[in-house]
N, C-alpha and C positions, 0 to 999 in steps of 0.2 A: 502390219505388225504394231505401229501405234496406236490401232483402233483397238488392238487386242488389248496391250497393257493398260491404258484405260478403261475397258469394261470391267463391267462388275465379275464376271469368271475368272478373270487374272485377280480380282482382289481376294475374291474367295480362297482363289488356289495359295495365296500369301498367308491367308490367315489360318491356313490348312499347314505349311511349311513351316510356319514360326511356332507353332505347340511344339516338336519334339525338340526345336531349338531353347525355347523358352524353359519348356520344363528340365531339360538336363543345365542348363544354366541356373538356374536356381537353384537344381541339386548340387551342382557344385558350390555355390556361393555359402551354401547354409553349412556345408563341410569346411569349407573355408575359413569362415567368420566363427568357428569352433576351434580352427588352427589343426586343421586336417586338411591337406591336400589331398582328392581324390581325382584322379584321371582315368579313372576306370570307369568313365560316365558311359564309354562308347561298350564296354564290357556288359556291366549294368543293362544298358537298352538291347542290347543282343538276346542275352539270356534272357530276358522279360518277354522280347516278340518271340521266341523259342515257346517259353515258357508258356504263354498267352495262346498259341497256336497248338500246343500238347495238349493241354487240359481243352481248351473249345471244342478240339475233335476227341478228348476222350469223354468226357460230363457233358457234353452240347448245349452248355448255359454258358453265355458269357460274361453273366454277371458271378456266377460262381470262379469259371474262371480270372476275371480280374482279380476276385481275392486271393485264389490260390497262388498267382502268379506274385500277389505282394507280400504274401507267404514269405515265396521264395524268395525274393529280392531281400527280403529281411534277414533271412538265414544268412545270404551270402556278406550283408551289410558286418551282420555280427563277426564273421568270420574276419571281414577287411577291417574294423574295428580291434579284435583281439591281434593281429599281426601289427597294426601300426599304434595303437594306443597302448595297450597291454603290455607285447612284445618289445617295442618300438622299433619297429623294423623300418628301413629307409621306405619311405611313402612313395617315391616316383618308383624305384622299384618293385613296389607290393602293388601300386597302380597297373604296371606294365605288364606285370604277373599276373592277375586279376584280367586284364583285356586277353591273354594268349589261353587262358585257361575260361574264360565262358565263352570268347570266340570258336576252341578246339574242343568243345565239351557239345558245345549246339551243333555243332558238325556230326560232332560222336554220333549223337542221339540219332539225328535226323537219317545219318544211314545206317544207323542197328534197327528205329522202329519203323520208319518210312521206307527205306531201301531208296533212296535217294540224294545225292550230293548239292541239287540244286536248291529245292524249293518243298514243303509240304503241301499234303491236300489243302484244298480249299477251305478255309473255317468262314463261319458265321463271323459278320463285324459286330461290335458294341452296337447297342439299337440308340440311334437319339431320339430327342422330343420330336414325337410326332407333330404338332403344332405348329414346331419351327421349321421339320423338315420341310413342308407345305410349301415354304417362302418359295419363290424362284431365284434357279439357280446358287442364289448363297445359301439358300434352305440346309443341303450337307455340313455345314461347317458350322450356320448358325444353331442344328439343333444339335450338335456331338457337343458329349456331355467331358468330355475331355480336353475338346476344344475351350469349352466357358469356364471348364474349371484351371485353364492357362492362362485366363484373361481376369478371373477375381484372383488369381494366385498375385498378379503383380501388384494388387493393392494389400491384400492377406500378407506377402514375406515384408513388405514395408511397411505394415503396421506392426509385425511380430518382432522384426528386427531394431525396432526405433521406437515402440510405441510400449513395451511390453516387457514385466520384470524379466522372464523369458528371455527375451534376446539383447537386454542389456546382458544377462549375464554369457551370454553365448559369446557375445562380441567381447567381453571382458577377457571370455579364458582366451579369444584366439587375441589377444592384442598384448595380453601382460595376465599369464598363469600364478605367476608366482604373486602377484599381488590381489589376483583373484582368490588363490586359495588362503590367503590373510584374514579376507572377506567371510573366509566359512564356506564359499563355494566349490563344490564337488565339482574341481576343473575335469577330471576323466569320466565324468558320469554326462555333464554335458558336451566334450568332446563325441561322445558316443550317440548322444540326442542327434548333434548336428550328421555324422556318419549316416545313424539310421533316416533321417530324413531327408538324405542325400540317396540312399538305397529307393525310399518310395518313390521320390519323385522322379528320376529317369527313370524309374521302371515302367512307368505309365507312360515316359517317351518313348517308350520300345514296344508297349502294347497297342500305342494308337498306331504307332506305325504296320504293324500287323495285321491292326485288325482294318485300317486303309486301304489295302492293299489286298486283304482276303487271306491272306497267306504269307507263313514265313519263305523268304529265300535267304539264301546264301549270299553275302553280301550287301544286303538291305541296309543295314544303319548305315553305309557310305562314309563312315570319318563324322558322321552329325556330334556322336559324342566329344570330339575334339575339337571344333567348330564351337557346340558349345562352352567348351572351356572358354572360347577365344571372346565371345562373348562378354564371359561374365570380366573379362580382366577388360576388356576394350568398356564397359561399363563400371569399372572400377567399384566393384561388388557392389551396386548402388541397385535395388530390384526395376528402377524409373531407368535408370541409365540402360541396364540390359535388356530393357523391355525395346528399347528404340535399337540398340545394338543385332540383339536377334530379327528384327523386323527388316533391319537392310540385309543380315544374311538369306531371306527369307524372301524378300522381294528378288535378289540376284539368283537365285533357284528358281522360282517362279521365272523370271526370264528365263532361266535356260531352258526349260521345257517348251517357253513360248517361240525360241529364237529355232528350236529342232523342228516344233510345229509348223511355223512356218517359212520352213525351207531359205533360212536363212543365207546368205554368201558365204559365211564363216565354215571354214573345216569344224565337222560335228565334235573330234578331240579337242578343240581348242574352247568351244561350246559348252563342253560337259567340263571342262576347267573354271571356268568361269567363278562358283562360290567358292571354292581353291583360292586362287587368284586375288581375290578379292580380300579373302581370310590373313593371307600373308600381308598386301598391301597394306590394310588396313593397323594390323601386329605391328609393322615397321615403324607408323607414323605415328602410333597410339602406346608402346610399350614403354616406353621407355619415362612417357609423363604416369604412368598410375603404380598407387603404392599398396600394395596386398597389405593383410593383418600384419602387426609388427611379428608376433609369434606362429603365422601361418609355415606350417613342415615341420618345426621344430618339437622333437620330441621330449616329453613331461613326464 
């Protein structure tokens, strides 16, 4: 077993686990740092692999399908946007709302056009670089283009959010609205920037998972989207901090699959608990030291 998480195939499989981690964390941070709580990351990722898995098997291009699919994540962005910025409707509850309604909506679908409750057909996965697929064994991970766009992302939201008139002002409205809008700055227009770029990016959490996999099933995103929330707070929305945050959620997954592989002692429930486990642990000993935007939930 320690031969295994030492090799390079256990590390692959980390760097495979930490995208839908990374990416829905960052979707939430850039909602955040706008002063928009969204918890609908795990909602988000669902109806994406939904989504991602409809159009591949309907258009059989997958790079068509990833647009259509961030299409859609947009529409939905805009919707959760007008309920909580617009309306201002309480945001944990329009989050909660949001996860029960594309949770109960991807279900819908899957058995009116599939006739099926578990899983879809088979679709086509995104193609990576040839070139890098080649490599051995890390080849998968090193040429997914979704995977490398997870890994420039955590130098990209740290130079957008700290380096860039952009995310000074992003960080302004979610920290102090009212003195932003003194400024001249259109606090609900970038509250909505941050929404909508919280809709793209778990979206593509929920497509790589999909298209990893071949196929949607029922139940696939496992709680990722809430995990990542947990992430971004245990990184205290710092994109460097959540970067090492996701990475131990991410190795503790990768062990679980390696601990069932190989026929570990442990009861296989207490096994498949493990990044659970660890999520709560970690929350206990980390919450209580990090401080969110001053104006993060607070409606404007």
């Amino acid at each position: 077993m320690i031969e295994s998480i030492l090799s390079l195939t256990f590390l692959a499989q980390v760097l495979r686990m930490f995208t839908p981690y990374y990416l829905g964390a960052s979707a939430a941070n850039f909602s955040e740092r706008g002063g928009v709580i969204n918890i609908a990351i795990e909602g988000f990722m669902i109806i994406s692999a939904f989504g991602y898995a409809f159009f591949t098997l309907t258009f059989g291009n997958p790079f068509l399908s990833v647009f259509m699919t961030l299409i859609l994540a947009t529409a939905f962005s805009f919707l959760y946007a007008l309920l909580t910025i617009k309306l201002k409707i309480n945001q944990i509850v329009t989050g909660v709302g949001f996860n029960l309604l594309m949770a109960g909506t991807a279900k819908f679908l899957m058995m009116f056009v599939y006739q099926s409750s578990s899983n879809t057909p088979a679709i086509q996965p995104i193609p990576g670089i040839s070139l890098l697929n080649s490599i051995p064994v890390i080849g998968k991970a090193a040429g997914d283009y979704i995977i490398i766009f997870a890994f420039v992302l955590i130098f990209l939201s740290q130079f957008i959010l700290f380096r860039t008139r952009f995310g000074l002002r992003l960080r302004s409205v979610g920290e102090n609205p009212e003195a932003a809008e003194t400024l001249g700055i259109k606090v609900r227009l970038y509250k909505l920037y941050g929404v909508l770029i919280c809709g793209v990016l778990s979206s593509l959490g929920g497509m790589w998972l999909a298209s990893n996999q071949s196929s949607f099933s029922d139940g696939m995103i496992a709680g990722r989207g809430y995990i990542a929330i947990a992430a971004m707070i245990i990184g205290k929305w710092k994109p460097v901090n959540i970067f090492f945050a996701c990475l131990m959620f991410a190795f503790f997954e990768g062990l679980e699959i390696t601990l069932q592989i190989s026929g570990s002692f442990l009861p296989t429930q207490i096994v498949q608990m493990l990044p659970y486990v660890i999520t709560i642990l970690v929350l206990i000993g980390f919450i209580g030291k990090t401080s969110p935007p001053a104006a993060d939930g607070v409606p404007y």
